[in-house]
C-alpha positions as CSV (number, residue, x, y, z in Angstrom):
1,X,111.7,119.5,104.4
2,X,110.8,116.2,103.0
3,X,108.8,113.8,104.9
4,X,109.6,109.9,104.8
5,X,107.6,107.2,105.5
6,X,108.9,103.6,105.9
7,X,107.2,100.3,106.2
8,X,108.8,97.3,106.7
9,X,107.3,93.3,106.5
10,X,103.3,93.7,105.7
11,X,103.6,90.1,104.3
12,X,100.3,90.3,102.5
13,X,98.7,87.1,102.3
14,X,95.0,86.0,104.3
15,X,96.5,84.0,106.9
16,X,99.6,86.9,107.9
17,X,98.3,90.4,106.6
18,X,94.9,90.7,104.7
19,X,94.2,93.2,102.3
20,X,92.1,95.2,104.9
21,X,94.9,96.0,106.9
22,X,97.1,96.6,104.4
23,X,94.3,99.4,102.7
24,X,94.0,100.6,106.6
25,X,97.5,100.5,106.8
26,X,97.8,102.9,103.5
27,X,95.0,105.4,104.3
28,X,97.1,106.1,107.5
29,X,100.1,106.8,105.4
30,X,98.3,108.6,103.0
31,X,96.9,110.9,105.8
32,X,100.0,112.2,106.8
33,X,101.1,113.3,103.0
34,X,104.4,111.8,102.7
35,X,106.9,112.8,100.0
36,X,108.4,109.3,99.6
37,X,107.5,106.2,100.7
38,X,109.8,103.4,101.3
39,X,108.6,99.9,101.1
40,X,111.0,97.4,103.5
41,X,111.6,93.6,102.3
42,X,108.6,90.7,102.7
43,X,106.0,93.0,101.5
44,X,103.6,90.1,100.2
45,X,103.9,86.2,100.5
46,X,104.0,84.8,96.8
47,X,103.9,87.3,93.4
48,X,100.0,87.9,93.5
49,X,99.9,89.1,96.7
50,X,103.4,91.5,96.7
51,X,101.3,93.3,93.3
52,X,97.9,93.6,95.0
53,X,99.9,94.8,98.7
54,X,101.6,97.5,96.0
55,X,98.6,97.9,94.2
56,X,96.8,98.9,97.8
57,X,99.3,101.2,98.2
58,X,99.8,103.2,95.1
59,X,95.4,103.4,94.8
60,X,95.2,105.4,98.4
61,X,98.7,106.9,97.8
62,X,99.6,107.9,93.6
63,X,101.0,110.8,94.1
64,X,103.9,109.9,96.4
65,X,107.1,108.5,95.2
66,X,108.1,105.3,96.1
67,X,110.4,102.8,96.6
68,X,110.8,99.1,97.5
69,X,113.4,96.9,98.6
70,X,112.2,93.5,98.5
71,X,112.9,91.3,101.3
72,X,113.4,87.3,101.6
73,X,110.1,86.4,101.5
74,X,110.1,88.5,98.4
75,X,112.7,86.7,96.5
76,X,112.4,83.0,98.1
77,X,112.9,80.5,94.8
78,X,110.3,78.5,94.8
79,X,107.3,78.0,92.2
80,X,105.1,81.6,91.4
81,X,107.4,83.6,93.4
82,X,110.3,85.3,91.4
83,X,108.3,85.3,87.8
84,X,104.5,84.9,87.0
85,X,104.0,82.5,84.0
């Protein structure tokens, strides 16, 4: 049997979610060896912060498969957020 992990809204950014509790948060995944790991919507708060909260995640867990849904915070149109120039 598969096991499944799901995370929903760690809004990484220094004033929501730092980075230290999104690594805490992925250690404690990674400790309980999940086959796939689902990543619910508004995982960070602008571009550079939804690729370092992803990067957190894949550097404690690489070997699990993933996959993300991205969320309104995610996708909200304003300057940085959809593309990086």
């Amino acid at each position: 049997m598969q096991k499944i992990i799901c995370t929903f809204d760690t809004h990484l950014h220094p004033s929501l979610t730092p980075s230290h509790k999104i690594t805490a948060m992925a250690q404690s995944i990674a400790a309980e060896k999940p086959d796939i790991l689902l990543l619910g919507g508004d995982i960070g708060e602008g571009v550079e912060n939804i690729e370092t909260c992803l990067d957190i995640i894949n550097s404690v867990n690489p070997d699990c498969h993933k996959a993300c849904i991205a969320g309104n915070h995610d996708l909200a149109i304003e300057k940085g957020y959809i593309t990086k120039e």
